[in-house]
N, C-alpha and C positions, 0 to 999 in steps of 0.2 A: 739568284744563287751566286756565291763569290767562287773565286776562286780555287781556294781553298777546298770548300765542300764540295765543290764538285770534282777535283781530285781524289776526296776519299771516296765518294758513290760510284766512280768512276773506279777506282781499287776495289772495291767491294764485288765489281762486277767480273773484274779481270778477275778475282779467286773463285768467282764461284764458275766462272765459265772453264779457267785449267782444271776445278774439283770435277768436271761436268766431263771434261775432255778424258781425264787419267781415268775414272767409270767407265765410261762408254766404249774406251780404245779407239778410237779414232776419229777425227775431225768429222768424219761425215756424219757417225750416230750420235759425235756431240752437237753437230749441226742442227742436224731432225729434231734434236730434243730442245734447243733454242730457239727456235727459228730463223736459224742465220745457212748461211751456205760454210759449204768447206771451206773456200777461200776469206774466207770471214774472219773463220774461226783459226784458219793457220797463221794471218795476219796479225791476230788480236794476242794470239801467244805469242810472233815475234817480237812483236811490243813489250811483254811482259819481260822476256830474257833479255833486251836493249837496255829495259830501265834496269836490272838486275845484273848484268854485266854476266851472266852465266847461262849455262846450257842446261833446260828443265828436263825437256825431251829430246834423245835419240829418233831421230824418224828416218824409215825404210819403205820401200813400198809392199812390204808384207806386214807392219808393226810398229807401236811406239814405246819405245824402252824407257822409262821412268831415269833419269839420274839422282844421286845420292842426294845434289842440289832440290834436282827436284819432289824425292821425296820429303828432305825439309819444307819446300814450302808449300808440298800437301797439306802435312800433317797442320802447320801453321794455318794452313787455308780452312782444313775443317773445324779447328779448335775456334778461328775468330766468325767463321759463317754460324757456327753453332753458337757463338755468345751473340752473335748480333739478334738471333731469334732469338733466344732467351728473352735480350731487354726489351722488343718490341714486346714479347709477349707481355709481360711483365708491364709494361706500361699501358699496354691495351687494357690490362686486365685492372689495373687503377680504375679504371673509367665505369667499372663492372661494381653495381652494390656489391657489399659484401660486410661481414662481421657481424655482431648480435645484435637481435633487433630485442629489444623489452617490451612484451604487448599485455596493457592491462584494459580484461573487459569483465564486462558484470556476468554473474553464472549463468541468466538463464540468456540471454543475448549472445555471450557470449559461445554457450553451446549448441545454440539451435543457427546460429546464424553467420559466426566468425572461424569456428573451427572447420566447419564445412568445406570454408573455401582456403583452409591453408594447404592442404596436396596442391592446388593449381599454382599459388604464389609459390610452394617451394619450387615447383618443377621448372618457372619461370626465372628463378632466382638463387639455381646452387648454391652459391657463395654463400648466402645471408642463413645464420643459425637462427630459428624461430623461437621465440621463448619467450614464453605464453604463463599469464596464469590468470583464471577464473575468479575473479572475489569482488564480491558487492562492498567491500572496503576502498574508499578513495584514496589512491596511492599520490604522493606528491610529484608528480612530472615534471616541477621546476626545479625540486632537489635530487634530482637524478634516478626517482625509484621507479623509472619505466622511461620507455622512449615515446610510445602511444599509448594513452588511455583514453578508452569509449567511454564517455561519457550522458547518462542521459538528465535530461530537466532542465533549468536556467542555469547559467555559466558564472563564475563569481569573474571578476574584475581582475586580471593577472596581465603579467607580458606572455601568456602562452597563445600560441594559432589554435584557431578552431577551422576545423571544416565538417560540415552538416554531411549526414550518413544517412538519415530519413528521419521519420515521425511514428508516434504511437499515442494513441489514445487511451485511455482507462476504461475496463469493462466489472460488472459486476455480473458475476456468475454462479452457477451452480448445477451438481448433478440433479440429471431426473429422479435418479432413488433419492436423493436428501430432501427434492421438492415434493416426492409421493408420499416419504415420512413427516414431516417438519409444515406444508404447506407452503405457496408460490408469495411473498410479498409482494403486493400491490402499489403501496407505496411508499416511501424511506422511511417512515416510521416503523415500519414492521417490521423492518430490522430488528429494534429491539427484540424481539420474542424468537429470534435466532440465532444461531453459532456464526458469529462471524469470523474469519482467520483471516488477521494482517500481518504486515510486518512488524520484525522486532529491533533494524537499525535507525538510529535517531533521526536521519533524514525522512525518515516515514511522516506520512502524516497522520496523529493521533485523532483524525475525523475525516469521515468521507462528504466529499462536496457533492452537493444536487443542485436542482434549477427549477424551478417551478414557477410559473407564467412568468418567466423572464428575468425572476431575480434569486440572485443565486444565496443557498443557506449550507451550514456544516450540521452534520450529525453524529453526535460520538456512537460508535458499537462497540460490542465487547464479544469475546469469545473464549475455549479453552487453548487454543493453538495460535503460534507466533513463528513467521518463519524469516529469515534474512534472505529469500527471494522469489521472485515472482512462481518462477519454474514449479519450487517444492511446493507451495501455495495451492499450483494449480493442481498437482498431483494430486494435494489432500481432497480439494472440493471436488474432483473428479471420484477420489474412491468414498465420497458421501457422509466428509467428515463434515461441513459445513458450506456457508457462501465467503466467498474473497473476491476483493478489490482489486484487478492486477492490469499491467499491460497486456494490452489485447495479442502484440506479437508473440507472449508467453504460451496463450492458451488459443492460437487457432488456430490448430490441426484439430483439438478436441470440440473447440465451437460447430468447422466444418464436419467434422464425424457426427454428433450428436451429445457426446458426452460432457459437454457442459453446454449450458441453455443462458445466453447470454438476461438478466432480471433489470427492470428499471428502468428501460433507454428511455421512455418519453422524459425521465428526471437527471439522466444524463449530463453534466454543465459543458459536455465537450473538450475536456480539457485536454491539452495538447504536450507529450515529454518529445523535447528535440533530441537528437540521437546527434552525438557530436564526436570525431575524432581529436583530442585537444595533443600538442605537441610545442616545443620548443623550435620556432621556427627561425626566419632568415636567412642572410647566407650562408651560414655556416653548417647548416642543416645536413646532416648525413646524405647519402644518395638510398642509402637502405630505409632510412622512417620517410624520405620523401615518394618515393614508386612505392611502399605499403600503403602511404593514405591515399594516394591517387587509385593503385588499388582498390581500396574500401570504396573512396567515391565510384567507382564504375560498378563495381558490385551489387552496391547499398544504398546508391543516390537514391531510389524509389522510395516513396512515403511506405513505412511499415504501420499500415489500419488495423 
């Protein structure tokens, strides 16, 4: 430390020990509250009015009388002690995420598993304004139309960061009353002679994949219902509107309930959608999108089966 600055740290201390002294009324309770002794602190004032060439306090041995001088450089003392907190605060709080964050997840992911845990992010992160929306429409993240988007499936080829959230598998399902009406298909064929409900966005796939002694085949089905996500899908095959294709994280709380009877595993091809947080990375990376996906990793690292 030169010279210089420690002249002013060294001022900074002289105000706030005469602000501490003209409170207290007297060297000894300004002492206590320092932890310096009397003679310390009557020293450290003499100092002050040497370099000042004037008299701050009157002192008696029943009292200290404030002078005119020296209420000038109270008032001076608490205006610049009060801006100096300020700017520390103020600079501490640079250091603090903060500002809108833009989070795009898919509906049903999205609601069974991301909004969940935004009370604990907020609580953890006042500053940062959450602002969130639900839609199985892919938002552009490199042209600015979100800051985080969850992504599931294969990744295309961009300058965008990914970090992996977990995994999901595909189940094919259906309620016990559609299976008591309709009958249980045995094997991927029998699809045909049932209602099937897929999706209706263009990433969808127009045939379901199976596997059979090892080598894997597609099957088209058809149905009267189409939905844009897994969620509403599972809703319908659960109230025994037909069988649907969907991520298994969609529908199991009603797999473990009963209400929908996972059909087909032995034909199953295993397939696997990766769960991806994708962002705009680097250095220059917000502090607010970087603690959200770290976030998400600590939450969401887990494979979702």
């Amino acid at each position: 430390m030169n010279a210089k600055s420690f002249a002013s740290e060294d001022r900074a201390r002289s105000l706030a020990l005469f602000a501490e002294v003209v409170e207290r009324g007297s060297f000894s309770a300004a002492g206590r509250a320092l932890g310096l002794t009397p003679s310390a602190v009557a020293r450290a004032i003499d100092r002050i009015e040497a370099r000042l060439g004037v008299r701050l306090l009157l002192r008696s041995t029943r009292a200290l009388t404030v002078t005119a001088e020296g209420q000038a450089y109270l008032l001076a003392a608490r205006r610049i002690l009060a801006d100096l907190d300020d700017a520390e605060q103020q600079i501490a709080d640079q250091g603090a995420p903060r500002g809108r964050l833009r989070i795009s997840a898919a509906l049903s992911h999205g609601r069974l598993y991301v909004v969940p845990l935004l009370d604990e992010f907020a609580r953890a992160y006042p500053h940062i304004l959450i602002d969130i929306a639900l839609t199985d429409t892919l938002v552009d993240v490199a042209a600015g139309q979100a800051d985080v988007a969850i992504r599931f499936g294969p990744l295309p080829d961009s300058g965008l960061t990914a970090r992996k959230l977990g995994e999901s598998r595909r189940v094919i399902v259906a309620a016990p009353a559609y299976l008591a009406r309709a009958g249980t298909p045995t094997i991927p064929e029998d699809l045909h002679a049932h209602n099937c409900l897929s999706f209706n966005f263009r990433r969808a796939e127009p045939i379901w994949p199976f596997r059979r002694d090892g080598k894997d085949f597609a099957l088209s089905v058809g149905g009267n219902v189409i939905a844009n996500n897994g969620e509403t899908l599972g809703q319908l095959a659960t109230a025994g509107v037909g069988i649907t294709r969907v991520g298994r994280f969609s529908v199991a709380a009603d797999i473990a309930g009963g209400r929908l009877i996972p059909l087909l595993e032995d034909y199953n091809p295993g397939d696997v959608e990766l769960i991806h947080a994708v962002f705009i990375g680097g250095a220059t990376t917000p502090a607010r999108v970087r603690v959200f996906v770290d976030f998400l990793v600590a939450r969401l690292g887990d494979p979702i089966r």
